[in-house]
C-alpha angles and dihedrals in degrees: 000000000000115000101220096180118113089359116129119236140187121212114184125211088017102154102091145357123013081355102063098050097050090053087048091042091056095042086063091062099051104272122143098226130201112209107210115198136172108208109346113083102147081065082045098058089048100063093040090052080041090056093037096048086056083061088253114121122236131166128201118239116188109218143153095211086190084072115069098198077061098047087057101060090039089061087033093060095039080055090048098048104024111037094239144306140292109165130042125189110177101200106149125122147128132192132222103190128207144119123278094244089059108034122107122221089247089057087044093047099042091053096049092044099043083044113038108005088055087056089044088050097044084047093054110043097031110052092064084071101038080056096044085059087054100268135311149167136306115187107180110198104227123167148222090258090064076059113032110015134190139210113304105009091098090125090041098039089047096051094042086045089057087046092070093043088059094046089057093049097042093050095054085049099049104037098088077061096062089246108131115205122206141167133223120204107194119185125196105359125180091242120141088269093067097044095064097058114095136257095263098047088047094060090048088053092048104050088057090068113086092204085051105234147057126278117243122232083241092068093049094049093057089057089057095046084046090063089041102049103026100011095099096126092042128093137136094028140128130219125208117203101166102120096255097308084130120015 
């Protein structure tokens, strides 16, 4: 077992969504949380005054993690106030769909840096200070898409694709550290970006889970606080919560 409490986590992209849950999730269980966000703070603002209310500490930390000057003085101000790192969850991510025939290089790039260099980036500059602490836990947040995917996710399959090939290598890498390295695919979350589909591509999308509905980003945050707290003989390995969509 991992002791959370009083460790110190980032969770990136942590604002919203998939994001938000797991920050809260780990809060529950002692640890000190720093909600990275890009551009809502206000949302922000919200899950840090949620976790502080609980009587857990968090602390906001604008950053665009695609940027690696960014990323630097994230991990650099995480070192400064809080004394270093023990748990990564690399969560952010964002899609720019459209077939390959129409999609233009920017919406290819944007999507592959925000997605899989920000993991890269987090990777590189944060794990110096999770072995400095004597070792912890990276949970990088992939997709089924990076599995199974469907038309006009080229530029987001392929980054959550490479997602999992980074898990596996920097898993092999980190291990002798004491740093364990999994992935989470989620599949249909109830996330803002499904709720603004409409009826009729919901229910596409629905019928296309055998267990019938779609996953909360609760669910998938109990998976992430599973391979933190109890994952000590796991690494390299990916999880798939998406109610039966790829076995």
């Amino acid at each position: 077992m991992y002791d959370m409490k009083g460790k110190v986590a980032l969770v990136t992209g942590a604002s919203r969504g998939i994001g938000r849950a797991i920050a809260l999730e780990l809060s529950k269980h002692g640890t000190t949380v720093v909600v990275n966000y890009n551009k809502n703070e206000s949302a922000a603002d919200e899950v840090v005054g949620e976790i502080s209310r609980c009587g857990s500490k968090a602390m906001k930390v604008q950053a665009d993690v695609s940027d690696y000057a960014q990323v630097q003085q994230l991990m650099g101000t995480i070192k400064d106030q809080l004394g270093g790192l023990d748990i990564l969850v690399n969560n952010a991510g964002i899609s720019r769909d459209r077939t390959l025939r129409r999609m233009s290089p920017d919406e290819w790039s944007e999507v592959l840096h925000t997605n899989l260099d920000s993991v890269f980036y987090c990777l590189n500059v944060g794990s110096p200070l999770i072995i400095e602490r004597g070792g912890g836990r990276v949970v990088n947040i992939s997709s089924i898409q990076g599995q199974s995917p469907g038309i006009g996710v080229s530029n987001y399959a392929t980054s959550k694709a490479g997602i999992i090939g980074l898990t596996k290598a920097s898993a092999m890498e980190l291990a002798r550290y004491n740093v364990t390295v999994n992935a989470v695919c989620p599949g249909f979350v109830e996330t803002e970006l499904i709720a603004g589909v409409s009826d009729e591509v919901r229910s596409q999308l629905v019928a296309k889970v055998p267990m019938g509905r779609f996953g909360q980003p609760e669910e998938v945050a109990s998976i992430v606080r599973y391979l933190i707290a109890e994952g000590d003989y796991i690494t390299g390995q990916c999880f798939n919560i998406n109610g039966g969509m790829y076995m």
